[in-house]
N, C-alpha and C positions, 0 to 999 in steps of 0.2 A: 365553652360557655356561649350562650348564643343571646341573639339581643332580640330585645323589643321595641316597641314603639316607645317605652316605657323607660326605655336606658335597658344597660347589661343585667342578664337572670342569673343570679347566683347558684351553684348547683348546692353548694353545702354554705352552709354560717359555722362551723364547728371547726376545731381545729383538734387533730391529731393527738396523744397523750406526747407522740414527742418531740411535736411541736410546743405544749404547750409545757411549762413547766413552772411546779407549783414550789416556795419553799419551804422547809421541813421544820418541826418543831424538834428544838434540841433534847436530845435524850434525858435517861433519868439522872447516869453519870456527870453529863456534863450539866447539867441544871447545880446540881449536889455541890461540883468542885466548883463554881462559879458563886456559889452562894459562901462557899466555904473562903472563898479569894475576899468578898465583899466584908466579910464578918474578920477577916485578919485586917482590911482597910480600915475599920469603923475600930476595932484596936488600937491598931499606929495611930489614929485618929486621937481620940480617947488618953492615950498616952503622952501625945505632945500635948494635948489641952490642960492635962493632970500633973504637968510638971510646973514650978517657977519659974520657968524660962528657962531658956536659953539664948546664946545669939543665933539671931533666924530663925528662930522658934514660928514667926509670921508667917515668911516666906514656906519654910515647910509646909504648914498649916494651908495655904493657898494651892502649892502644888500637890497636896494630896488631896484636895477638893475635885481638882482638875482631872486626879486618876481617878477619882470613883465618879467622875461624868458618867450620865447618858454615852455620850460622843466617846469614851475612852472604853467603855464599855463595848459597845457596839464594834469597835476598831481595836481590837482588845491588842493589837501591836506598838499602840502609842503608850500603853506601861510600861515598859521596862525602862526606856527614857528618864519617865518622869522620875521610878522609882530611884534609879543611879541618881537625879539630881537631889530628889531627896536624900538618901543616903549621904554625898557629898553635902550635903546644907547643914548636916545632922551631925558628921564628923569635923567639920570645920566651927561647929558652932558647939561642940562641947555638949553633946545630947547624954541625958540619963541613961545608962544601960538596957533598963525598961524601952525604953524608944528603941534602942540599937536591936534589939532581940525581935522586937515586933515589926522590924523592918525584916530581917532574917525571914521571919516566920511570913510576912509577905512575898518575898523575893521567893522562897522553897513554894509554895501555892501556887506563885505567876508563874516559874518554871514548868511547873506539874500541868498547869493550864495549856500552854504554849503546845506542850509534847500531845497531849491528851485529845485535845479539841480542836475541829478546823475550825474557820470561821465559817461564818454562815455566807452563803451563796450572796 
């Protein structure tokens, strides 16, 4: 590089492809099983609203808010946490069968996810 009067002359303003690196739009697969995770959430959801209670009925209700965040989404490694603590809140609180099956059918989808799809860069 050489200078001027003017300050240092740049020979290039560009940068390399692999320099520069751009992030990728998630496929069609994992778009599909990610939607399909979201629509077993709004279930289990759906299901603890549709019941007469239980004990912890709240509490669950609150942490399954928490898993279908933005933020839990994005960092798709902080479900399985929240799910086990669901699950425990569900079993200690005497939950509908209905709830117990659509926590199942969560947990088999987060699995699938987990194996399936990296996270994104």
């Amino acid at each position: 590089m050489g200078t001027s009067k003017r300050g240092p002359r740049f020979t290039t303003l560009w940068l390399s492809e692999q320099e520069m690196a751009f992030p990728t739009e998630r496929s069609g697969y994992e778009k599909t099983i990610l939607s399909d995770l979201q629509g077993a959430w709004i279930l289990l959801r759906e299901s603890v609203v549709d019941t007469d209670g239980f004990d912890g009925w709240d509490r669950v209700l609150f942490h399954i808010d928490e898993a279908m965040s933005w933020e839990s989404v994005r960092n798709i490694g902080r479900m399985p946490p929240l799910l086990l603590i669901i699950r425990n809140l569900c079993l200690q609180g005497g939950a509908p069968t209905e709830v117990m099956e659509n926590i199942e059918a969560v947990h088999d989808i987060l699995h699938e996810v987990l194996l399936e799809c990296s996270p994104p860069p």
